[in-house]
N, C-alpha and C positions, 0 to 999 in steps of 0.2 A: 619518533616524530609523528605529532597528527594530523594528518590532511585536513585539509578547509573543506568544508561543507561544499560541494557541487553546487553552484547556483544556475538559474534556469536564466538565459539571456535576457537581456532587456526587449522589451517589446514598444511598439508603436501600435495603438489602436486606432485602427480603421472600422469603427461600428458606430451605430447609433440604436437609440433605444427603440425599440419596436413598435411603440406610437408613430415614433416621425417615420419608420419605415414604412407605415401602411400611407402615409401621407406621400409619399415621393414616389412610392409606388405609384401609386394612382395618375400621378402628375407624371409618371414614364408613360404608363401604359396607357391610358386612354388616348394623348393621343398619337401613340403607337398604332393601337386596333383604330383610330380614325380616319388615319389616312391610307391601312390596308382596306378598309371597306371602302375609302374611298377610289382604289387602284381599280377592286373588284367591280365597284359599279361602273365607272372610268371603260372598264374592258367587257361587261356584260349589260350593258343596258338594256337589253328584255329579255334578261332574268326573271323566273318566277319563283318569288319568295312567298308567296299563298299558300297556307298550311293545309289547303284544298287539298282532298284527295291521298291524304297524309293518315297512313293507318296507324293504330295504336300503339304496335307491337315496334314500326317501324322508331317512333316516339323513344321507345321503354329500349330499344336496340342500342339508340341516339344515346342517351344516358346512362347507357352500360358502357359504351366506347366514352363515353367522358369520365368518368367512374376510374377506369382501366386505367385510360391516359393517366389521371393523376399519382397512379400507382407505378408507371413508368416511366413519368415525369423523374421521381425520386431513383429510382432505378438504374436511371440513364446517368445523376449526378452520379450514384455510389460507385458505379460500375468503372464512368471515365476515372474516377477519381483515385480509384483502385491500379486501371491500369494504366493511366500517364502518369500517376505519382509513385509508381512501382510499390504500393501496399500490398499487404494482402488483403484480399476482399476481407476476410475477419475482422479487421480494425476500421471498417466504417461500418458506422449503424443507423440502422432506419428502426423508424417507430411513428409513432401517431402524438401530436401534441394536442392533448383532448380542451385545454381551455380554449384554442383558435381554432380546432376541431379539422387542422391540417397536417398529411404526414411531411417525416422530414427525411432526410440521409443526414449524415453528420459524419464529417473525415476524423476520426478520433485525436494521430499524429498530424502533425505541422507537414504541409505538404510546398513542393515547390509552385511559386504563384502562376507558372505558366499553365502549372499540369490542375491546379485549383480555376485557373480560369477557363479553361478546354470543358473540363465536369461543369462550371456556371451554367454556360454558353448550350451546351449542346441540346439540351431539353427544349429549350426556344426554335431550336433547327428542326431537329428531329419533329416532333409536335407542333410547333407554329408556323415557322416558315415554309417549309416544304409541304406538308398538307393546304397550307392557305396557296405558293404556287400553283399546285398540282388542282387544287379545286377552282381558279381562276380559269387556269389553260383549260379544264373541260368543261367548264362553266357549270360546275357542281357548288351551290351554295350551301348547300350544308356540310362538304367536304371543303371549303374555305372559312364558314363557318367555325370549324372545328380548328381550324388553323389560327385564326384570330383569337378565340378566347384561350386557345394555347400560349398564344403569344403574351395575353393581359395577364394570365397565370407566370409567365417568368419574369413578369413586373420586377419582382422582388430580386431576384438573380441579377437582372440587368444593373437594378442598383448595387449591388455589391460589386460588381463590375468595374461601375462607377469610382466609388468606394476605393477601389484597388487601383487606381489610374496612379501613373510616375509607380507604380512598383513595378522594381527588379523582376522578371520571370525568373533567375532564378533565385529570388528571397524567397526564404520559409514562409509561410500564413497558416496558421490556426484558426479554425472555425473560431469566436468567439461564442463561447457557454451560453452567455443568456442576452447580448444583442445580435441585431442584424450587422453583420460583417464579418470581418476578421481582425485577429492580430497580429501583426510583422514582425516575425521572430529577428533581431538584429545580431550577428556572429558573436559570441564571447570577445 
């Protein structure tokens, strides 16, 4: 007798095309970072944001921790993703997408949507939110600074988030390949 071919379950896409993703992006995040700058000035009003007295090295420092960050940005997804979805770190991959000239992680296997939205999530905490706190309360603007444009950088994350709303934590999700989102792997 021959077995019937394994088929792969039916899925439901939750992605869209990476046009409109830079589009909603935008429309999260700005004003996202608009009304943390506006907490910041809210809580710091004679802050000095004059690049007065502002050394070069200090500048070229500034931009190496932004540099990094992005590098840990992606890190922070593969990592969680690795270990609230019980993978082994070997089956997600990061690399560099040279035509938007941004790195990425990428969960290879379908992961549980709670332990996929923990990985979303975390880079926006870790790097936005808690740096923009932490720079508010000691009224360090370039350390909230760094916290806000952390925050416009998970733009993207947050919509997939979006994206993922009424799903199951524990339904399967697939990165999808070539859009922004996923796919919701549905049981056999």
């Amino acid at each position: 007798m021959v077995k019937p071919p394994v088929q792969s379950p039916p899925a439901r896409d939750r992605s869209i095309s990476l046009a409109q993703a830079n589009l909603y992006t935008l429309a999260i995040s700005v004003p996202l970072v608009a009304a943390l700058a506006g907490v910041y000035f809210a809580l710091s009003p004679n802050a000095d944001f004059s690049p007065q007295g502002l050394r070069a090295w200090e500048g070229v420092v500034y931009l190496m921790c932004l540099i990094a960050g992005i590098l840990v940005h992606e890190a922070i997804h593969g990592l969680a993703w690795a270990y609230f979805g019980r993978q082994p770190l070997k089956r997600i991959r990061f690399g560099f997408h040279a035509a938007s000239l941004t790195p990425y992680a990428h969960a290879l296997d379908p992961l549980p949507a709670r332990a996929y939205r923990i990985g979303a999530i975390l880079p926006s905490i870790v790097l936005g939110v808690l740096p923009f706190a932490v720079g508010t309360f000691l009224g360090s603007f370039s350390m909230a600074l760094f916290g806000m444009l952390f925050v416009f950088a998970a733009g993207g994350d947050l919509l997939v988030m979006w994206l993922l709303r009424g799903v199951a934590g524990d339904a399967l999700v697939q990165d999808h390949s070539s859009r922004a989102g996923c796919l919701v792997l549905d049981p056999p």
